[in-house]
N, C-alpha and C positions, 0 to 999 in steps of 0.2 A: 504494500500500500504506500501513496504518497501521501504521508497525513496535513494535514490543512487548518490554520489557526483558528479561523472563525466559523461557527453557526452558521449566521446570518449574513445577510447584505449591508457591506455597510457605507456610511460616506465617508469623505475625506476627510473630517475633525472627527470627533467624539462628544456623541450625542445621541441619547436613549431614547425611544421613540413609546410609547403608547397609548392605546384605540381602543374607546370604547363605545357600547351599542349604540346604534342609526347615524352610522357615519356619512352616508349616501342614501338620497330619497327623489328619487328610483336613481338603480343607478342605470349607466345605457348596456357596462359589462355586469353582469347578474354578481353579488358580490355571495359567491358560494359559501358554506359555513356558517352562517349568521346565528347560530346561536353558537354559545358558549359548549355547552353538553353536546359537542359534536362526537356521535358515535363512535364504537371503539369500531377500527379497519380491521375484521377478519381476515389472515392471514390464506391466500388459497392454497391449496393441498393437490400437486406439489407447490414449492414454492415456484416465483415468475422465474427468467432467465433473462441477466444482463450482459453486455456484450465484456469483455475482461478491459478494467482501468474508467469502466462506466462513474461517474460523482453523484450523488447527491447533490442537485442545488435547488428544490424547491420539493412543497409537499402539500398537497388537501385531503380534504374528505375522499374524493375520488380517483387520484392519482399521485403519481410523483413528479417531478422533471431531474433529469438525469444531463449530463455535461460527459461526451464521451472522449476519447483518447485522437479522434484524430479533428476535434475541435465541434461536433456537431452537438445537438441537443435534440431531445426528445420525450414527450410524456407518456408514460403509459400506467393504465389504467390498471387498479389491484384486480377487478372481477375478473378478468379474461385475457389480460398482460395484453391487450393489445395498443402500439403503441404509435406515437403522432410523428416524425420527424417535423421543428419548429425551426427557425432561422438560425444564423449563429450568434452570436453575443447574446441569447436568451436567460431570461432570469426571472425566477420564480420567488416564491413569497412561502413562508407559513398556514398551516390552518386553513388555504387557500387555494381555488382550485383555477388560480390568475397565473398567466406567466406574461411578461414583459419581452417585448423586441426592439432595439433600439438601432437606428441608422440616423445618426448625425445628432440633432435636436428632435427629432420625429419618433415618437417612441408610442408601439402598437401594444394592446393590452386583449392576449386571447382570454376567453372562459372556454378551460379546459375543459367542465362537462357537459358542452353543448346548447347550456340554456339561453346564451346570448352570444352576437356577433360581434366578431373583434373591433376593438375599439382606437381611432389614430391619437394622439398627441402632440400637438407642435409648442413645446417650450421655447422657442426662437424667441418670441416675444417678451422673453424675461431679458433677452440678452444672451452675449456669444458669453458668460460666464456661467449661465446655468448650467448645471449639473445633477443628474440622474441620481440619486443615493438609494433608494430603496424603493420596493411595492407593500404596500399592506393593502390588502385586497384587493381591490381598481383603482386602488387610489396613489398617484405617484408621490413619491418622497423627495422636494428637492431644493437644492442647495444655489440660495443666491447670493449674487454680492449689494451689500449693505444698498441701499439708494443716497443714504449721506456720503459715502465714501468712506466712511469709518474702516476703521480694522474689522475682519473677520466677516460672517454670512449669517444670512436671516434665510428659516428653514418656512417652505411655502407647500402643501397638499394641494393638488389641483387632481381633477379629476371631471370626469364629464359623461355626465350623464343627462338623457335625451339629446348630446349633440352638441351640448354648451358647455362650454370649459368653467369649470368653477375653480376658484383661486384665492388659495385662504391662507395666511399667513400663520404660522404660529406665533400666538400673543400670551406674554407674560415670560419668553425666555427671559432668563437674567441678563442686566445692563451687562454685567462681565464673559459671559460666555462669548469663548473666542470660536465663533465657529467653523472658520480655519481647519480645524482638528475636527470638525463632528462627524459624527458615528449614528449611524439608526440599527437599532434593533428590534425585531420588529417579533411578537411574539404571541402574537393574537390578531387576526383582520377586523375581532370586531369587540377587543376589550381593550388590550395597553399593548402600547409602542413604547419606545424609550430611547431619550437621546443620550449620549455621552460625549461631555466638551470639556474641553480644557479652561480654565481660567485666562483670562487675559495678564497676560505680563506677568504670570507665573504658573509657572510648566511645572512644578512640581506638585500641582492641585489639580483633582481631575472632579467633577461633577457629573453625577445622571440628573435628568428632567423625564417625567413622566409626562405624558401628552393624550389627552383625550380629543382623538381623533375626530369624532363626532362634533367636535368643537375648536378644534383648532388651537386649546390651550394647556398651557402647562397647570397639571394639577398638582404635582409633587418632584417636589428637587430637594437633594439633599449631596453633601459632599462623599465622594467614595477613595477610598482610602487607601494608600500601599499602591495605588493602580496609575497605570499609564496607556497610552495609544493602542496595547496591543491587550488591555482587560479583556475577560469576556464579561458579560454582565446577562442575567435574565430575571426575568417581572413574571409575575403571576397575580392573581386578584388579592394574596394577601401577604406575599413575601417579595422582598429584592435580593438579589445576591450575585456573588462575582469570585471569578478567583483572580487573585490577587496577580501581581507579576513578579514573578521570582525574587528570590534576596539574591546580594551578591554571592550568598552559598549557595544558592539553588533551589531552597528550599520555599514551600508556597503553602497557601492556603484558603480555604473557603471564608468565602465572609455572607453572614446571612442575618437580612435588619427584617421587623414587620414592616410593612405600609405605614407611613406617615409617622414612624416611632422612631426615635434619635439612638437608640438602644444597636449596636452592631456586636454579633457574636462572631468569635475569629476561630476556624478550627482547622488547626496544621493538619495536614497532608502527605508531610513528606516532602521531595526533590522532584522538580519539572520543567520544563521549559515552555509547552504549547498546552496550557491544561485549559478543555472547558468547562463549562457549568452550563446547566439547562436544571431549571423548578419543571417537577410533575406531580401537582398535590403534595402533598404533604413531604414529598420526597426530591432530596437533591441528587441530581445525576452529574457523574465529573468522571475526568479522565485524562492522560497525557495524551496527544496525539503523536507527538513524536516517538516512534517505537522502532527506532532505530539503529538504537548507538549501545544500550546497555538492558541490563534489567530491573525492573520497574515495578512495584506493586500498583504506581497510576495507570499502569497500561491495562487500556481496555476500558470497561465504563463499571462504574461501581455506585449505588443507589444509597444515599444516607437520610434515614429517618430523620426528621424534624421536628418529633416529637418521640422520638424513645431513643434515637441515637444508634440502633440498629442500622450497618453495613452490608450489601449484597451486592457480590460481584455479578455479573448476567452476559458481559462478553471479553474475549481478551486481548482486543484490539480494538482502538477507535480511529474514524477516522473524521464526521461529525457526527453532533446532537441536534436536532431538530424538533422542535413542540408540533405535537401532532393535532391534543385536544386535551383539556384541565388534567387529563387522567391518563395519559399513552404520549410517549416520543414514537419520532422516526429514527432510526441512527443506521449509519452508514460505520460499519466495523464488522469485526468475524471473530469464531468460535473456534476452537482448536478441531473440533467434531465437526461443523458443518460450512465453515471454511468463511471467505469474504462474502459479502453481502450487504442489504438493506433489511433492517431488524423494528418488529414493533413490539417497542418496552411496555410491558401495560401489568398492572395487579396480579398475581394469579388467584385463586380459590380462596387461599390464606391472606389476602391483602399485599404477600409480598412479591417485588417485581417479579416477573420474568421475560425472555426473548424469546421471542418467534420469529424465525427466518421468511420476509417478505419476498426477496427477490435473492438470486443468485449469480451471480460474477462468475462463477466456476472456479476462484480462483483461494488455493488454501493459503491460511496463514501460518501454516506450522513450517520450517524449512523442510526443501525437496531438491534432489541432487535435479537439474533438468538436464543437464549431459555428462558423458564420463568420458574419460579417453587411457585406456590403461592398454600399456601391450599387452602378451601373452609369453615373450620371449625378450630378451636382453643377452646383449654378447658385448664387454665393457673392454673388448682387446682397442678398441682405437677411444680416442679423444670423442669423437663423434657417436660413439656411442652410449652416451650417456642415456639414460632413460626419463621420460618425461611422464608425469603421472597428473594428468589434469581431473580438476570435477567445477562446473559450471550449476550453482545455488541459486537459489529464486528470491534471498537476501543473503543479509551483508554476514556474514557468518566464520571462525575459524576451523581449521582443520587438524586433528591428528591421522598421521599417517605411520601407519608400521610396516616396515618389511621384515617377513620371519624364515628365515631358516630351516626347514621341515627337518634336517638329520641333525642339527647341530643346536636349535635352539637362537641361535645369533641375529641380533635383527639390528634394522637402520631405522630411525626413526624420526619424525617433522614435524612441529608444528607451526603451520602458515596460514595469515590470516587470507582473506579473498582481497580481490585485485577493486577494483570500478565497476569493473565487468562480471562480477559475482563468482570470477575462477580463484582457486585454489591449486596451483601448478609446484609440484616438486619435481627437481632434478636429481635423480638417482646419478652419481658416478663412478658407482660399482663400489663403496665403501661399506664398511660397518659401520656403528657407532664409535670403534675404537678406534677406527681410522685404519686396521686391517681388512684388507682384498674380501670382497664378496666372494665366497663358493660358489663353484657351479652345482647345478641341483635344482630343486623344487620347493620354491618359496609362498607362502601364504601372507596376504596384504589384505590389510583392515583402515578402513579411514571413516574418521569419526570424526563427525562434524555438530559442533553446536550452535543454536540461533544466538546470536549476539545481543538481541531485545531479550532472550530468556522468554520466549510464547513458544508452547511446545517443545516436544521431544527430542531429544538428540537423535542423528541422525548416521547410520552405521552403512556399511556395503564393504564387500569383502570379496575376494578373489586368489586366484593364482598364477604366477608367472616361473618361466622356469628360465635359467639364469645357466647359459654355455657361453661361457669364454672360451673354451678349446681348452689343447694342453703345449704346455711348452717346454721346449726341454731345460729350462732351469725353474721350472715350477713343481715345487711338491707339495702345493694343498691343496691341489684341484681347484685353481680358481684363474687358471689363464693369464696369470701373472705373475714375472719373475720373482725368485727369492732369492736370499744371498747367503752360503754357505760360509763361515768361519767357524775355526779349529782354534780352541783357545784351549791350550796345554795340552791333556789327551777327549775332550771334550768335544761334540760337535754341534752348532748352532746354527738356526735355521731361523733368516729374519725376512718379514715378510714386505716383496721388495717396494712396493707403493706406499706403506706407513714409509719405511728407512727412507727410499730417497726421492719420492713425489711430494710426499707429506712429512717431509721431517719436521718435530718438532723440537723444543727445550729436552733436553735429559738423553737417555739413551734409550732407545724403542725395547720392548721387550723381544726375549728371542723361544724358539724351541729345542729345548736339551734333546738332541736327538740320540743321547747317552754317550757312554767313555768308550775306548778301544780304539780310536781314532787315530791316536799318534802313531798307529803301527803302520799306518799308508804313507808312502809317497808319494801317491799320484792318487786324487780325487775327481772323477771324470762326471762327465753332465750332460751323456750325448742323446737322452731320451728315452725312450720309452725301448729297450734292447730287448725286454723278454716276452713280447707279446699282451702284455696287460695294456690298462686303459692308461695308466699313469705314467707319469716318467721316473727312471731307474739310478741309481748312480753306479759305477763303475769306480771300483778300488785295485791297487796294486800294491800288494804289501813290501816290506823291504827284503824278502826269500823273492820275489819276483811272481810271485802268484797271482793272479788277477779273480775278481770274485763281482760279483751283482749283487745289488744290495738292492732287491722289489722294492717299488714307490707302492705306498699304501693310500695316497692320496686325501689320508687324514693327517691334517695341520700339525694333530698332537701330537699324535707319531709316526711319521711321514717314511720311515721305512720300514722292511722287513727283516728277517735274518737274513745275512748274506748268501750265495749260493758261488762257492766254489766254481769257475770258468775254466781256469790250467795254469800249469807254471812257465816258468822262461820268460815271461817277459822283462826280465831285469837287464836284457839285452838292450833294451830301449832307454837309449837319454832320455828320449819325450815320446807321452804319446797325448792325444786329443781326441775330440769330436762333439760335432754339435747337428744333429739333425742328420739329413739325408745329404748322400754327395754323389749319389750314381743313381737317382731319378726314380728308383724303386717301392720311395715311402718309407722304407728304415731306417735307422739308424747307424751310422755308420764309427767306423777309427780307422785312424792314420797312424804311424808311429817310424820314427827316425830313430834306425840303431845307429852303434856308436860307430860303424865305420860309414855313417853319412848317408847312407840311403835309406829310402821314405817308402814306408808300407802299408798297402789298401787293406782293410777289413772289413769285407761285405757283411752288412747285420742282417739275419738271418730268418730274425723275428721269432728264434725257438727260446725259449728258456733254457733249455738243457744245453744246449751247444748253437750261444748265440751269435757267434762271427765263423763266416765260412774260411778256408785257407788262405791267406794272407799272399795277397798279388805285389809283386816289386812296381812302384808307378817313378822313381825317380833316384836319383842320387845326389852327391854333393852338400846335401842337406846339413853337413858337419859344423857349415859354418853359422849355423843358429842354434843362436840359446834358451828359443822359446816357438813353440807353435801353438797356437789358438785357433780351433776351427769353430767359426765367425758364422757359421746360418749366412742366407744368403744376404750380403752386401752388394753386390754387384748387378744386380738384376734377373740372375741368371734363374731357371726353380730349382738348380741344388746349391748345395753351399758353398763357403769360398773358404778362404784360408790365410790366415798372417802368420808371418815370421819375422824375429827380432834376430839381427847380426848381433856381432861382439862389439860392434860402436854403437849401440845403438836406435839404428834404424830400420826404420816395420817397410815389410816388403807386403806387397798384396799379391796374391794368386786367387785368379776369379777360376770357378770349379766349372769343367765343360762339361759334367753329371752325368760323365762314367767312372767316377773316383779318382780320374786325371785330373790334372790343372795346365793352366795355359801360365806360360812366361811371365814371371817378376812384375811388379810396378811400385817404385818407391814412394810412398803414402806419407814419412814423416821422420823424422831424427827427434833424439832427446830419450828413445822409450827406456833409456839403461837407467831411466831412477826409479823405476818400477818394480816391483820384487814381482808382484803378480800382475798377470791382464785373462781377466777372466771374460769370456764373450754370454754375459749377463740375459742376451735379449731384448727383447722391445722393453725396457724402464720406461719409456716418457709415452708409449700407446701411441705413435704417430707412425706404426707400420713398417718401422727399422729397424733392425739389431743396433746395438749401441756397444760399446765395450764400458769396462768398469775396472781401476785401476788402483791398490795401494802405493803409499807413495815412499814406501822406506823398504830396506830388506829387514827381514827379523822380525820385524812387529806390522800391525794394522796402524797408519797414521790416522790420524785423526779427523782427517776428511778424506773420505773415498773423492777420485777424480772418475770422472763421468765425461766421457766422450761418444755426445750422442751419433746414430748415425744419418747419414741424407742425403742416402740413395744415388748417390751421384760416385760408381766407383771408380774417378780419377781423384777427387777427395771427401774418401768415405767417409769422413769424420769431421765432424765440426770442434771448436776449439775446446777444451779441458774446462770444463764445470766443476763445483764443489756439487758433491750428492750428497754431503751429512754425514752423521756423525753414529756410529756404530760400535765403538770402543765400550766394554763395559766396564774398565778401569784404567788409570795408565798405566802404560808396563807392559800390560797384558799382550804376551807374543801368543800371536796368529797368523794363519794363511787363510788368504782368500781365495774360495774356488768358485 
């Protein structure tokens, strides 16, 4: 809903308007409602049907006028809902079944139930300063300027009946009312109006005047209190009352006097900004309109006795009050149960209120998601795959969002308020809450959303998405993103590589003890997934020359298995490597350069029991490097490529022609001899490169890994030396990095 300050129609100052019986004798527009005891509006069964954003601006015995959304207006009838389309800038009255059409100074006056023909008005003759304020029943409300020239306006009823304009001043306003400011409220066609004016030369006094219509004169004025331009105020045959306008804290309340009695009763409320008031016998009706921003106990409309002090809430939104007849409003607001609408507040059985739904919007006021937008799948290997989790509200409302884990329990979790545009949009970027790598797997997502005004339920929806990053071969949580292996004394640790060097923060990231025995290798390899499982494997060589598997388990906690024994001899090998496929087959493969210089293939096999086939001679001379790193593809090629570090220093590239050969040298960079380790880490930064990743001492882990991401361009595969963070868990502490 868009809620709306005032009731009534009102003018430009503040001034109280009302009318009492044989205002008009005949009138030419039949002035419907003429008594007081206008019958109560039986509610039809079902209720009517309004168009959605439809207003309340006018109400009688036999209809309503409604103000709809793309500027039009129209009355329609309670017995049979059928309804009138009327001009635009149309405007309706109380109690009355008159609506007003205005073009220029020319303003037309229908009777909406048939009994008489529309009726013209030309104010012109007041002057190009008259102004339109209100209708109480056929009869126009309007605002002139002074004829002395004085400050402020003198308020004039005219109305014409059989044809003839009749024009009647209202006499006995006060010399001081600045009518500048006046206000008509009109609250009865054929008992009291009521003006609201501000004092002259002092703005901090505001005045009502009671007006008997029938005569053109003020019967009662009296000062009202606490109140400025934006009061509401409403008149019945034995009470006045108003709510006040906010303190500076916010907080407001009812003021309710008898007729012609100096006596004012003041009764707090509570916090509001837009509150009205409307008298129905014996009982005051009030309410915040603004139902917006927070929660409220004014929200909605609530009945307070006048005589016993009893409260009855009857709806949980407002949007206006309208007097319908001594004993029943009209009110435009909705019910958590039967949604927005036009409602008749009337007695029940026991005297006290209650609502009946007249007419229907279709439109609820509890909140409702009206779109979603959620994958069904996410895969967080690049930058761009961030996941986008929208929900578009029918108000203003925040969100909890969860992402859960289904084997692990681990979730990520949001809370965001909505946008302008009633969305609620999170960006997954593959993270936990702890700033560790999302698993792959099958996730469960709850987002819960609650109304910001506090009307109605909170609101839930839930699903699943399932979460494949793939696997790579320096990943052992299953989650498609590298990890980084260091050996501190005979211990082995597994840190997960997007906390440590995407999301580094203060201190040292936590790691997994992937237990002792460690120091008994030499060579720690990363080349994939070698025995046929889903996971990737590590590959050890112990100092007797044995080489063994160590199954990836692809739980975080404990990301490997027992080792499984491969063969001995390999202690023939200064180096061996591997990182992926290099002979186009999808497996894993190794390289390894014995000590008299020549370089040797190892077809990976994909068997666990005997997983590299007979080792193929692919090259020689190899003697002169002190380091080889098999790199995943850098070069562009779909198998892998290869570096090598001389004894000065400088990395050679060999791009892989993926049959486990390589093609001819290409020197890529000097300096690499202050490096103890270069381990080919994988895509770190998600932009679809292998990258490498570098300590920067021998003997120990320095204190900032160097990161050299890659970019694909293999004449300079690397861009220049980054800091990746800090991963040390103590000084001192000697490690390797693999």
């Amino acid at each position: 809903m868009n809620p709306t300050r005032h009731t009534r129609h009102r003018l430009a100052v503040a001034v109280a308007l009302a009318v009492t019986a044989g205002v008009l004798a005949p009138p030419a527009v039949a002035a419907t409602g003429t008594h007081a005891e206008t019958a109560a509006v039986a509610a039809p069964a079902p209720a009517l049907t309004l168009p959605p954003g439809s207003r309340l601006v006018g109400n009688g015995p036999s209809g309503f006028l409604t103000r709809h959304e793309d500027g039009g207006f129209s009355w329609t009838r309670y017995a049979d809902g059928v309804t009138t389309a009327l001009p635009a800038g149309s405007a309706g009255t109380v109690r009355a079944d008159t609506v007003v059409a205005s073009a220029g100074t020319v303003h037309t006056v229908y009777d909406m139930s048939g009994a008489s023909s529309p009726v013209t008005i030309d104010i012109g003759y007041l002057g190009t300063g008259a102004t339109l304020v209100d209708l109480v029943g056929s009869t126009l409300v309007v605002s002139v300027p002074r004829a002395d020239g004085g400050d402020g306006r003198d308020v004039h009823l005219i109305s014409k009946p059989d044809g003839t304009i009749v024009d009647r001043p209202v006499s006995r306003l006060p010399e001081d009312a600045d009518a500048r400011s006046l206000t008509s409220q009109v609250d009865s066609p054929d008992t009291l109006s009521l003006l609201y004016y501000e004092v002259v030369d002092n703005g901090a006094e505001w005045h009502a005047a009671v007006v008997d219509v029938a005569t053109a004169t003020v019967v009662e004025e009296r000062r009202v209190a606490r109140a400025d331009h934006d009061t509401d105020l409403t008149l019945s045959a034995t009470h006045l009352a108003w709510a006040e306008s906010p303190a500076a804290n916010g907080t407001v309340a009812l003021n309710v006097a008898r007729r012609n009695q100096p006596e004012t009763t003041r009764i707090p409320i509570g916090y509001g900004s837009r509150v009205q008031a409307e008298l129905m016998g014996d009982w005051l009706a009030y309410g915040d309109t603004n139902t917006t921003s927070y929660p409220n106990p004014l929200h909605g409309l609530s009945l307070r006795s006048l005589t016993t002090g009893q409260t009855v809430k009857v709806l949980d939104s407002l949007d206006t009050i309208r007097s319908q007849s001594d004993t029943e409003l009209l009110v435009q607001g909705g019910t958590v149960d039967q949604g927005e609408g036009i409602y008749r507040i009337a007695p029940g059985p026991d005297g006290t209120p209650t609502a009946t739904l007249v007419a229907s919007t279709g439109v609820p006021i509890v909140l409702q998601v009206v779109e979603q937008s959620v994958p069904t799948t996410a895969d967080f290997r690049r930058t761009g795959g961030d996941v986008k989790l929208t929900w578009r509200f029918s108000q203003p409302t925040s969100a909890r969002i969860e992402l859960i884990h289904t084997a692990s329990g681990k979730r990520r979790t949001y809370t965001e308020g909505a946008d302008p545009l009633g969305r609620v949009t999170v960006t997954w970027n593959g993270l936990f809450d702890d700033f560790y790598t999302a698993y792959n797997g099958d996730y469960t997502w709850r987002m819960t959303a609650t109304p910001r005004n506090g009307i109605g339920p909170a609101v839930e929806r839930t699903g699943t998405l399932k979460v494949d990053s793939g696997q790579g071969p320096h990943n052992f949580s299953d989650s498609g993103s590298p990890d980084l292996l260091v050996r501190g004394n005979d211990d082995l640790y597994v840190f997960d590589g997007r906390k440590a060097l995407e999301f580094a923060h203060t201190g040292v990231p936590a790691a997994t003890n992937a237990g002792a025995g460690w120091a008994a290798y030499d060579r720690v390899l990363t080349p994939g997934n070698v025995s046929g499982s889903r996971y990737s494997d590590l590959v050890t060589r112990d100092k007797t020359g044995v080489l063994r598997i160590h199954p990836g388990t692809g739980d975080a906690a404990s990301p490997f298995a027992r080792p499984v024994r491969v063969g001995g001899g390999w202690n023939t090998y200064t180096d061996v490597t591997g990182n992926g496929d290099l002979d186009g087959d999808g497996r894993p493969d190794l390289v390894a350069a014995d000590k008299a210089g020549d370089l040797w293939f190892y077809k990976g096999t994909g068997n666990a029991s005997a997983p590299f086939a007979p080792r193929r001679k692919i090259g020689y001379g190899w003697g002169v490097y002190n380091k080889l790193v098999a790199t995943g593809n850098i070069g562009g090629n779909p198998t892998g490529d290869l570096i090598a570090r001389d004894a000065s220093g400088v990395l050679w590239l060999y791009l892989g022609k993926g049959d486990g050969t390589f093609a001819a040298r290409t020197r890529i960079g000097g300096g690499w001899n202050a490096y103890n380790e270069i381990v080919a880490v994988g895509d770190a930064d998600r932009d679809g490169r292998p990258d490498l990743l570098a300590n920067g001492r021998t003997g120990h882990l320095d204190s900032t890994l160097a990161l050299y991401r890659g970019t694909g361009d293999w004449k300079v595969p690397f861009a220049p030396r980054a800091g990746a963070g800090t991963i040390l868990p103590a000084p001192g502490w000697y490690t390797t990095l693999f």
